[in-house]
N, C-alpha and C positions, 0 to 999 in steps of 0.2 A: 238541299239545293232547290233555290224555286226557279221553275224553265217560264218566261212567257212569253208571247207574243205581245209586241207595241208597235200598233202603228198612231203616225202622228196622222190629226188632220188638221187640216192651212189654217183655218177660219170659223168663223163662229158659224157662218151659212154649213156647210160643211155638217158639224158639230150637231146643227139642229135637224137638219136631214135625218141624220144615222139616228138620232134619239125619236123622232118621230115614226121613222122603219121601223124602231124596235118597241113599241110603247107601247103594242100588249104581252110585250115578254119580260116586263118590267117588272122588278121585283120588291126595288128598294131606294132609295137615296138618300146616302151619306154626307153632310157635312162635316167636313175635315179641317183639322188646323194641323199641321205641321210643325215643330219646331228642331235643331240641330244642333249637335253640339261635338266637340273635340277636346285634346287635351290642351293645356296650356302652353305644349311645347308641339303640337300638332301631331300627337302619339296615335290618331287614327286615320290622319289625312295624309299621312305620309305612307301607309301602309294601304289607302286606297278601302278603308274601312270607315262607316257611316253609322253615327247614334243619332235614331232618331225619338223624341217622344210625342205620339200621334192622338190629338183628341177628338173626339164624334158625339153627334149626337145621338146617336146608335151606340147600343151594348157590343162590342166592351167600349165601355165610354173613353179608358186612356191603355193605349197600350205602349212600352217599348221594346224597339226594336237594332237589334245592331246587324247589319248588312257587310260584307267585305267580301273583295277578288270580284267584283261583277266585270261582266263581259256582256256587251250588246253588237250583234252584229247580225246584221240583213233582218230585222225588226225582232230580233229571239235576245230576250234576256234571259243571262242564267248567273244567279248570285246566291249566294250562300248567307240564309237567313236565319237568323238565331230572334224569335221576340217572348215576350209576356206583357200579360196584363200589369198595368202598377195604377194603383190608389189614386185615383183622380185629384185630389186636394196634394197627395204628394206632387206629383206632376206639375202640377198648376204652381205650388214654390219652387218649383224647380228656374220655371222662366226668367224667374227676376235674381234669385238667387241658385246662378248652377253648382254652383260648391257644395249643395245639398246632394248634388246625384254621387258625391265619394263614400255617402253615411249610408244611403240607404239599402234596403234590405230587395233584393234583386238576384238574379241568377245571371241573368246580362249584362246587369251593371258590374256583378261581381268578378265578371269575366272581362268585360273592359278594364279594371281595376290589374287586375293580375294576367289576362294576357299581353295585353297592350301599355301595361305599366302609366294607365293617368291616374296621378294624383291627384291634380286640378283641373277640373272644368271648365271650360268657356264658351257662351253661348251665342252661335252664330249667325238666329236669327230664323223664319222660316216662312210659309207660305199657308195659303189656305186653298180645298180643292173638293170640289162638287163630284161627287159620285156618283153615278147611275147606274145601280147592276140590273144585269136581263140575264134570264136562263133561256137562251135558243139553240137549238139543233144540239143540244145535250153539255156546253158551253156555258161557263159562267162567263160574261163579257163586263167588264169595268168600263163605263166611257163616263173619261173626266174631263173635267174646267179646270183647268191649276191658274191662280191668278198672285201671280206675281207682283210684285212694287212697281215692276218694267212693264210688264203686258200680262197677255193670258196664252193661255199653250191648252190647245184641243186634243186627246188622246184617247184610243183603244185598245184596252189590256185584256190578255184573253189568262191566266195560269192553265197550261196540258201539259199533260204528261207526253201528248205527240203534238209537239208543238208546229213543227210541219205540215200536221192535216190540218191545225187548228187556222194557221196562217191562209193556209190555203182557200178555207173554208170564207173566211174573213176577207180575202181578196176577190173572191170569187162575187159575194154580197156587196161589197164597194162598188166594183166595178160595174154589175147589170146594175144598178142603181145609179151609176153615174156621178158617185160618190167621191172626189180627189182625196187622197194620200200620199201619203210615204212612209218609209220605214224611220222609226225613230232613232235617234244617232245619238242621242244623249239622256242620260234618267232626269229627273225630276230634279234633284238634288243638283246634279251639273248645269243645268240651265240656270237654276238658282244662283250656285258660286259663281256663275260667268256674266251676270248681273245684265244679260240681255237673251233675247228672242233667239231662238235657233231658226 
């Protein structure tokens, strides 16, 4: 089960604040591509379960991942994550051609296949999203750019195992800072399917 903390912030002012607070505790940044997929009779979307295949320019360069049962409430996601690494060049045919993810050699895919019963693939499309991790106050923190077709969505992802102190901790930093938020009320993925801005 991965527990975290999301909070959304409004704007790119926002965004650049909190990145600039935190930019000697910077560790790394990731460029991310996104891509998603379901079955052809929507054997994971109906079940509230998410394939994703995620590429970086950072090691691992392509991972996937399948995600289901998430729940977000009062900025705490907690979803049940199953991923691996896969073959970059696999991945990469996979985009154009998703009927390839039925062949290949996967332990999540293989479990998509047999728990979820797809036999055909369809490719839904997906996003690309800027990462900035900082290790502060013991905290790994994610603050991303997700930029969508429609707009861009500003976010701070914290993973704890106490995600209460973690949020708290996170609130506490916003706030003497002067920083607006809110708790996030939809994942990444849902913004995306609702093909507008939260």
């Amino acid at each position: 089960m991965e527990v975290e903390v999301k909070l959304r912030l409004p704007e790119a002012s926002a965004h650049r604040r909190v990145t600039e607070l935190l930019s000697p505790f910077l560790v790394t940044i990731h460029r991310q591509e996104n891509f998603f997929f379901d079955g052809a009779g929507s054997e994971l979307s109906s079940k509230r379960a998410v394939l994703r295949v995620r590429f970086s320019d950072k090691e691992p360069r392509c991972v996937v991942s399948l995600k289901a049962r998430a729940v977000l409430v009062d900025g705490i996601s907690r979803v049940a994550e199953d991923e691996e690494e896969m073959e970059e060049s696999l991945g990469k045919d996979c985009i154009p051609e998703p009927g390839k993810l039925g062949f290949a050699e996967s332990r999540v895919l293989k479990r998509v296949r047999e728990e979820f019963g797809v036999s055909k693939f369809v490719g839904l499309g997906g996003f690309e999203n800027v990462r900035s991790v900082y290790k502060w106050k013991g905290l790994k923190l994610e603050v991303d750019e997700t930029k969508y077709e429609f707009g861009i969505c500003y976010e701070i992802e914290c993973e704890s195992a106490e995600p209460e102190e973690a949020k708290k901790l996170l609130e506490e930093f916003l706030k003497e800072n002067g920083v607006e938020y809110s708790y996030s009320e939809e994942s990444k993925f849902a913004i995306f399917r609702s093909g507008k801005l939260p």
